[in-house]
C-alpha positions as CSV (number, residue, x, y, z in Angstrom):
1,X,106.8,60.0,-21.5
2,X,110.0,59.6,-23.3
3,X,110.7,56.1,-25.4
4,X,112.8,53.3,-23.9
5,X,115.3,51.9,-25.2
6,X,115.7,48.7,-26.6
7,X,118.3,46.4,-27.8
8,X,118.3,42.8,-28.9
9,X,121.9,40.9,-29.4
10,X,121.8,38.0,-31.9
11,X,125.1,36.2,-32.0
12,X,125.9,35.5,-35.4
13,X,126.2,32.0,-36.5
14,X,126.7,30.9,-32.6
15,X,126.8,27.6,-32.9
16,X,129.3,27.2,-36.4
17,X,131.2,30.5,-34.6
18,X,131.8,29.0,-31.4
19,X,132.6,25.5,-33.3
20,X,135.5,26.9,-35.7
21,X,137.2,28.6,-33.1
22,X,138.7,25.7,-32.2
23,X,139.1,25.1,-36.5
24,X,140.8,28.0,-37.1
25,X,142.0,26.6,-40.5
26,X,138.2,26.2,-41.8
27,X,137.3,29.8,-41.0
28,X,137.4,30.3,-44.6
29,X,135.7,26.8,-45.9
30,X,131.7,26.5,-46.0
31,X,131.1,24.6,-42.6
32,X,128.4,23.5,-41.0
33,X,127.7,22.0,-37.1
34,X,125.7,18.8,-37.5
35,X,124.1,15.8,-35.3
36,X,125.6,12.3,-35.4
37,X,124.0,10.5,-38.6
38,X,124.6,7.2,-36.7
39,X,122.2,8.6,-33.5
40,X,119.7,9.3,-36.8
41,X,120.1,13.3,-35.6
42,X,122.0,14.0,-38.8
43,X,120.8,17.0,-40.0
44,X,122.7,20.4,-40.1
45,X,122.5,22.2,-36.8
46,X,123.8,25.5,-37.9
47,X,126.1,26.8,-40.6
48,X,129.0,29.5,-41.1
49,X,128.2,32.0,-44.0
50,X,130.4,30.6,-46.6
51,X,128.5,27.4,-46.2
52,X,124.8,29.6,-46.8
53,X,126.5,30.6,-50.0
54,X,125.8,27.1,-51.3
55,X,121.7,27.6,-50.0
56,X,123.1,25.1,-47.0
57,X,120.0,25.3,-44.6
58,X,119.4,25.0,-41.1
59,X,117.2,21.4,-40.5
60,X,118.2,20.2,-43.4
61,X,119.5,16.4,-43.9
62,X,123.6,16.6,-43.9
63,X,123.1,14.7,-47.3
64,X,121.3,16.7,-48.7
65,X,122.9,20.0,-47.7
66,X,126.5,18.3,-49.3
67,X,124.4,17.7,-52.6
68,X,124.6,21.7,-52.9
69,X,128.1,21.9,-51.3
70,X,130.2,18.2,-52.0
71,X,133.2,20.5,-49.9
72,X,131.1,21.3,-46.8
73,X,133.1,20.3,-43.8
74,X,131.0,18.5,-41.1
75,X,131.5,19.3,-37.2
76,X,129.8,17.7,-34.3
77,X,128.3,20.1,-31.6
78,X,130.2,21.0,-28.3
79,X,127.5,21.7,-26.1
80,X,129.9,22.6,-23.4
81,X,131.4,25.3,-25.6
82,X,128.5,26.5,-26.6
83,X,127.4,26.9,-22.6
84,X,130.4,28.5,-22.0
85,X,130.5,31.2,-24.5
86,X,126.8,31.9,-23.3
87,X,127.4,32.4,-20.1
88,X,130.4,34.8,-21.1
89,X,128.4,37.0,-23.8
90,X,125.9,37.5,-20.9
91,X,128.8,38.8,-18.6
92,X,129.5,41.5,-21.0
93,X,125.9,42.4,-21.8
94,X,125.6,42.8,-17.5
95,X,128.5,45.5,-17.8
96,X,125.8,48.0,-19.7
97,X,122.3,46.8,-17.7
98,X,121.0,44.4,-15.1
99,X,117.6,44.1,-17.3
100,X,118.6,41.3,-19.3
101,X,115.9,38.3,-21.0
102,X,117.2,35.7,-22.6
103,X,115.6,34.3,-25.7
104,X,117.7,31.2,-26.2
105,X,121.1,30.5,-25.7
106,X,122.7,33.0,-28.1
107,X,120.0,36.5,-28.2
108,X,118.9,38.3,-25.9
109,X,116.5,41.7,-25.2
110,X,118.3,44.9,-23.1
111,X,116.7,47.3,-21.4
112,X,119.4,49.8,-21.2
113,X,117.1,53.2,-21.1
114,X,118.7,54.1,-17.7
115,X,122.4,53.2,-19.1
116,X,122.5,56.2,-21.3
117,X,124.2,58.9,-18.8
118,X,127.4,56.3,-18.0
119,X,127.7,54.7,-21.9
120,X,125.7,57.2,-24.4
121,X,122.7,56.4,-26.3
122,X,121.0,53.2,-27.5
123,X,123.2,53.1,-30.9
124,X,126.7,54.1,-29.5
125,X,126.1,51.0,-26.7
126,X,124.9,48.7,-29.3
127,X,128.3,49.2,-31.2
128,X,130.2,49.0,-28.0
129,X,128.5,45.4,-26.9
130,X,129.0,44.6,-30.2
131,X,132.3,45.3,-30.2
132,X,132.9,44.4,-26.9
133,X,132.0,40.2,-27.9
134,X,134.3,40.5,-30.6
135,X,137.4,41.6,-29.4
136,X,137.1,39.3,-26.2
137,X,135.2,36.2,-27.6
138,X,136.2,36.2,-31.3
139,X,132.7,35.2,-32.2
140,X,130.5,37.9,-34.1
141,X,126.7,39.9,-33.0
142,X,124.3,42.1,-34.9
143,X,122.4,44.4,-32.8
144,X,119.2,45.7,-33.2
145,X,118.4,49.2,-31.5
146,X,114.7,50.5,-30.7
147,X,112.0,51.6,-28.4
148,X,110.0,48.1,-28.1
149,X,111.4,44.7,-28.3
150,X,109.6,43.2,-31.4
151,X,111.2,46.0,-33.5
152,X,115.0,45.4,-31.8
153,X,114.5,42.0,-33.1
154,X,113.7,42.7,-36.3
155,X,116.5,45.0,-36.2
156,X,118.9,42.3,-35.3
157,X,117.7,40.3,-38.2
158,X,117.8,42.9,-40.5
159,X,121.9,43.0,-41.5
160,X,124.1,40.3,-40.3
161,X,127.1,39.8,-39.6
162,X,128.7,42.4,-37.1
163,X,126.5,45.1,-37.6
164,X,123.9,47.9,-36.0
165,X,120.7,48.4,-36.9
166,X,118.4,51.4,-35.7
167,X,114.5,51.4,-35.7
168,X,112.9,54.6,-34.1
169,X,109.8,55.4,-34.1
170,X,110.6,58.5,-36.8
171,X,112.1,55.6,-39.5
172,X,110.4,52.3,-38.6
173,X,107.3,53.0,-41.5
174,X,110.0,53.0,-44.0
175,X,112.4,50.3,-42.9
176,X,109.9,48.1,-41.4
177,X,106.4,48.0,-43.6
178,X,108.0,46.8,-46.4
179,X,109.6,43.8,-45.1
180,X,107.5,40.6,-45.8
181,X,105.1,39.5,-43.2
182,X,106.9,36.8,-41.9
183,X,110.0,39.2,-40.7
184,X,107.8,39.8,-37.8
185,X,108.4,38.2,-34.7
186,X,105.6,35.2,-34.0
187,X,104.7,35.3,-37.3
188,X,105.4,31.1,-38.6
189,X,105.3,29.7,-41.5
190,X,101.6,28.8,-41.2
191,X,100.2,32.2,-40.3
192,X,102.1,33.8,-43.0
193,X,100.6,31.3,-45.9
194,X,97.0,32.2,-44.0
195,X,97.9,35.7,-44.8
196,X,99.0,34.8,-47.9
197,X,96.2,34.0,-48.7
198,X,94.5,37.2,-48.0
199,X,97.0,39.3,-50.1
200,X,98.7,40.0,-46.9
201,X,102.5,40.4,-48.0
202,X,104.1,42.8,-45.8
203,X,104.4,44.4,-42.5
204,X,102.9,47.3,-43.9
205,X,99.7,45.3,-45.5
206,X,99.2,44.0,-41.9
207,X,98.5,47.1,-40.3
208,X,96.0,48.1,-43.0
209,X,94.0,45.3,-42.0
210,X,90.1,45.5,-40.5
211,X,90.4,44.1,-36.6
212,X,87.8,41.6,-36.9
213,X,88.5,40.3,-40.2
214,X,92.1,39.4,-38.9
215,X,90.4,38.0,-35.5
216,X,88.1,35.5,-37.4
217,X,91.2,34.5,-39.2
218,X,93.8,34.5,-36.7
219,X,91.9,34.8,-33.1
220,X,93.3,36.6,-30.9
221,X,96.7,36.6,-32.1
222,X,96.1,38.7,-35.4
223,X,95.5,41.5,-33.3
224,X,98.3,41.4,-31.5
225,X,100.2,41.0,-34.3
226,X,98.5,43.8,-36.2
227,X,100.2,46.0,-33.1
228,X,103.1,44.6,-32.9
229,X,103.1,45.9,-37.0
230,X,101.9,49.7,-35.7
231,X,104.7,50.0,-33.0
232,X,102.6,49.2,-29.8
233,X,104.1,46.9,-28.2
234,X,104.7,47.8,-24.6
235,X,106.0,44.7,-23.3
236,X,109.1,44.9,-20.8
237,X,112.1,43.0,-20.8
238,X,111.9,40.4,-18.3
239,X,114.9,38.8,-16.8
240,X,114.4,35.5,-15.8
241,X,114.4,34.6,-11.7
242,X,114.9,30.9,-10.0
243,X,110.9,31.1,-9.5
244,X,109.8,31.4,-12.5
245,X,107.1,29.1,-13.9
246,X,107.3,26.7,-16.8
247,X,104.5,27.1,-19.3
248,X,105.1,23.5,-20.0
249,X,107.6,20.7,-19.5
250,X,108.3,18.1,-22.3
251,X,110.5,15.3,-23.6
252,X,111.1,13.9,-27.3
253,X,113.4,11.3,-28.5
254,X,114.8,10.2,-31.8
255,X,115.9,6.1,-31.1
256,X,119.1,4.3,-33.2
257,X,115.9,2.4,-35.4
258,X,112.5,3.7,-36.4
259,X,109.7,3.2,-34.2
260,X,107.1,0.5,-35.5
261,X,105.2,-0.8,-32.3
262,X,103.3,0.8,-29.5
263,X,105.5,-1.8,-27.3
264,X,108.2,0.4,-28.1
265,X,106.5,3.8,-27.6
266,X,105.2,2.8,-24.3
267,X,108.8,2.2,-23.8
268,X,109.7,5.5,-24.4
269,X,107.1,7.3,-22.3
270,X,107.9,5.2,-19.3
271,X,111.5,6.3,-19.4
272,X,110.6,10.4,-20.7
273,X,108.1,11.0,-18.1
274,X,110.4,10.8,-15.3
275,X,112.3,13.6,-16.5
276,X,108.7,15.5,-17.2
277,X,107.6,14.3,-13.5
278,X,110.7,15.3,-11.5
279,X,110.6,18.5,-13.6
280,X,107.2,19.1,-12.5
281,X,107.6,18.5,-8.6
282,X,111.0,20.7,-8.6
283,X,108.7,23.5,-9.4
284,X,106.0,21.7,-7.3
285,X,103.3,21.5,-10.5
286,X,101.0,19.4,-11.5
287,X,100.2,18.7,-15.2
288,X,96.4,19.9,-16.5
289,X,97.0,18.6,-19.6
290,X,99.2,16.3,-21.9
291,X,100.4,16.3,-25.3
292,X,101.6,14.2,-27.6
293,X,104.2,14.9,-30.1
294,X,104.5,12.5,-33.4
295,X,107.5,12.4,-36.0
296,X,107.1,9.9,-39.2
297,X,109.9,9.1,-41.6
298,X,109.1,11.4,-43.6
299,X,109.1,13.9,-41.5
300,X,105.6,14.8,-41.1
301,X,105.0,16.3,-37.5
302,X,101.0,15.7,-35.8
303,X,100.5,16.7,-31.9
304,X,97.4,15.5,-30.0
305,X,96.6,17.1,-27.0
306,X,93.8,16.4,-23.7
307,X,93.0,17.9,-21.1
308,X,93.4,16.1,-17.0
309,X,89.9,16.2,-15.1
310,X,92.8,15.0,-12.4
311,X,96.4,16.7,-12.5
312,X,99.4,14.6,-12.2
313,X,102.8,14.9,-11.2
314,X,104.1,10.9,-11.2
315,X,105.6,9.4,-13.9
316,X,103.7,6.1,-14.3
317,X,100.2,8.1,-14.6
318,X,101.8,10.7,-17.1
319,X,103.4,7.4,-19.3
320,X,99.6,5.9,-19.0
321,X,98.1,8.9,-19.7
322,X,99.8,9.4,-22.6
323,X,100.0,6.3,-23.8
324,X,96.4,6.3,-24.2
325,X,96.4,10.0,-25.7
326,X,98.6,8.4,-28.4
327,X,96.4,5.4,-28.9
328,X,93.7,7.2,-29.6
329,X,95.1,9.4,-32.2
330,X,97.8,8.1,-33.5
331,X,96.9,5.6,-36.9
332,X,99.9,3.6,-37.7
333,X,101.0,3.8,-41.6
334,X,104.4,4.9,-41.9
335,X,106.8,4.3,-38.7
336,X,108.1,6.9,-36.4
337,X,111.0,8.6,-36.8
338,X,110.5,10.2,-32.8
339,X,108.5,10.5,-30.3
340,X,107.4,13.6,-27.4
341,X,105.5,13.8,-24.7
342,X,104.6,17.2,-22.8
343,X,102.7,18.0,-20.0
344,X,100.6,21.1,-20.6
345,X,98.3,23.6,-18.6
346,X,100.3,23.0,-15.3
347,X,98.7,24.0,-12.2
348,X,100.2,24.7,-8.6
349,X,100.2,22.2,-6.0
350,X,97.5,23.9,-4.0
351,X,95.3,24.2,-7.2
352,X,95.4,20.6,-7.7
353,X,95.1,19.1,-4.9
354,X,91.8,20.7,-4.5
355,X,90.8,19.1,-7.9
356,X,91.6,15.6,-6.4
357,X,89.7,16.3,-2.9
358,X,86.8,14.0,-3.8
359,X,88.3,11.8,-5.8
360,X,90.2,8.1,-4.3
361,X,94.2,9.4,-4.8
362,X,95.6,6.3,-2.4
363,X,97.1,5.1,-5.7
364,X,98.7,8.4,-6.5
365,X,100.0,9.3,-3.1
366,X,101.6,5.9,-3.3
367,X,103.3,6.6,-6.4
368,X,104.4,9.8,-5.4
369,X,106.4,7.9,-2.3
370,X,107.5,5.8,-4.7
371,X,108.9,8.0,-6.8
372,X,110.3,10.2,-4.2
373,X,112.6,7.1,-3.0
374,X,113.8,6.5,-6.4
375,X,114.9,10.1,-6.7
376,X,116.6,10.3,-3.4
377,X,118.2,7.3,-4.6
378,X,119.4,8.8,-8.4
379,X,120.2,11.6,-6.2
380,X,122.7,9.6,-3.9
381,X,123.9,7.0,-7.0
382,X,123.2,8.4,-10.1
383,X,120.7,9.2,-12.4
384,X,121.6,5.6,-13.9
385,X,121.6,3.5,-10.6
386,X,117.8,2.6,-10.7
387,X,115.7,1.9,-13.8
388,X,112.7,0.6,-14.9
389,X,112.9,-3.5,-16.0
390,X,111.2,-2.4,-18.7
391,X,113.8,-0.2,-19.9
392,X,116.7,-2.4,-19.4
């Protein structure tokens, strides 16, 4: 059976692209695209290449990334533009293939093996979508080329900007075993220090490795990894439909002023898990599971998570439910800098329901009216036009 053939488009820079072409005059300054310090989200978004020159770095605090570059110019995001230029970049990639998945708003995987007879093969359409974005958006892609999606993306990663890059399965042992570990796609920062560990350093060492010593240190996962390293995987590019399922559905917020009381996290969990609950009954779920997501000053991130012996799908039992999840867990010391709050191993509404037969759900049905009422009024009003008192 012949290969397929794979590409994955990475706009380069999106978000500092998109941004200075409405700058032209700082196309050849170090830029970068940051939060608003004053709404405490000021930390650098994403950055042009003159500005990673100076070692600016994506996540890091604007102040600190104008210690290494006193010049850098500071932008504020356009989401709007940023949509926009999206939505046109997929537009051109639907002119070579209708088998399109997203994986966020500025890459995505093509499967263009039936493509080849109208546009050529994988590496002459690659230079055409790449060139195609160019000449009609002004903004810039690399393109990785390949016969599974896992080595497209390294591809894309492997020479930025504006460029092709071809993997096949004649060249990928020399262009892609020695790359360090953490090239590969899934592999974070924490399973590549695990590996570390081991003497794992590169692709290449991966696929050397015994099955079951990389299961008892990475589960499941190290396997697939371990596969993904030999060239095996076989998964397909998936575009995305109206009915497809959420794996979860979450909220965080970063507030003016640190957090110091539970008061004021309870107030933040009342006001998130509407969002999470009218997410969860527009794809008619119910939540199996919550998590809680913590942010301290300094930055250190701890989640907590639990498991529902009763779904829910109302705001005021997932703001409860967590509230206690955080109780629980959460040991005050240094304030909070944020706040999440996700609801986890969601089941269907048939699935749940029959988890609450025996159980008294007169107080949930009458939220659920409740809440219903509200919506169809935000619906009619506004999102604003009702609130909680405790939120006002």
């Amino acid at each position: 059976m012949a290969d397929r053939i794979i590409l994955h488009c990475d706009l380069n820079n999106f978000f500092a692209s998109v941004s200075l072409l409405s700058n032209p005059t700082l196309y050849d300054l170090p830029v970068a695209v940051c939060g608003k310090s004053e709404e405490r989200h000021g930390i650098v978004l994403a950055k042009n290449e003159n500005a990673k020159k100076y070692g600016v770095r994506t996540a890091e605090a604007i102040w600190e990334a104008k210690a290494k570059c006193p010049e850098l110019v500071i932008l504020s995001p356009d989401r709007k533009k940023y949509n926009e230029y999206s939505l046109a970049t997929r537009k051109i990639l639907l002119r070579y293939t209708d088998i399109i998945e997203p994986f966020g708003i500025d890459e995505a995987w093509l499967d263009v093996t039936g493509s080849t007879l109208l546009f050529g093969d994988g590496e002459t359409i690659a230079h055409k979508i790449k060139d195609t974005i160019k000449a009609e958006l002004g903004i810039t892609a690399s393109v990785g080329v390949s016969f599974n999606k896992v080595f497209a993306k390294l591809g894309s990663d492997m020479k930025k900007p504006d460029a092709v890059t071809v993997i096949s399965r004649e060249n990928f042992k020399q262009k892609v075993w020695p790359l360090s570990v953490n090239d590969l796609l899934f592999v974070g920062k924490s399973t590549a220090s695990r590996l570390a560990d081991c003497g794992i350093l590169t692709i290449g060492d991966l696929t050397l490795c015994d099955d079951d010593f990389l299961r008892r240190t990475l589960g499941k996962n190290g396997i697939m990894l371990k596969k993904y390293a030999l060239g095996e995987d076989d998964s397909p590019v998936t575009p995305p439909s109206e009915n497809d399922i959420p794996k979860s559905i979450g909220r965080s917020v970063t507030p003016p002023k640190d957090i110091t009381t539970p008061e004021e996290v309870w107030k933040i969990y009342l006001s998130i898990s509407e969002d999470i609950a009218s997410e969860l009954r527009h794809h008619n779920l119910y939540a199996g599971g919550l998590q809680v997501h913590t942010r301290t000053t300094t930055l250190d991130i701890k989640e907590f998570s639990h498991s529902l012996s009763v779904p829910l799908n109302t705001s005021m039992s997932i703001a409860k439910k967590g509230f206690e999840l955080f109780k629980q867990n959460y040991r005050w010391g240094l304030p909070l800098r944020s706040v999440g709050l996700r609801a986890i191993n969601l089941k269907d509404s048939n699935c749940a329901v029959q988890q609450d037969f025996f159980n008294d759900v007169s107080n949930d049905i009458n939220d659920e009216i409740i809440e219903e009422s509200l919506e169809n009024l935000r619906e009619r009003f506004g999102k604003g036009s009702i609130k909680r008192g405790r939120n006002i």
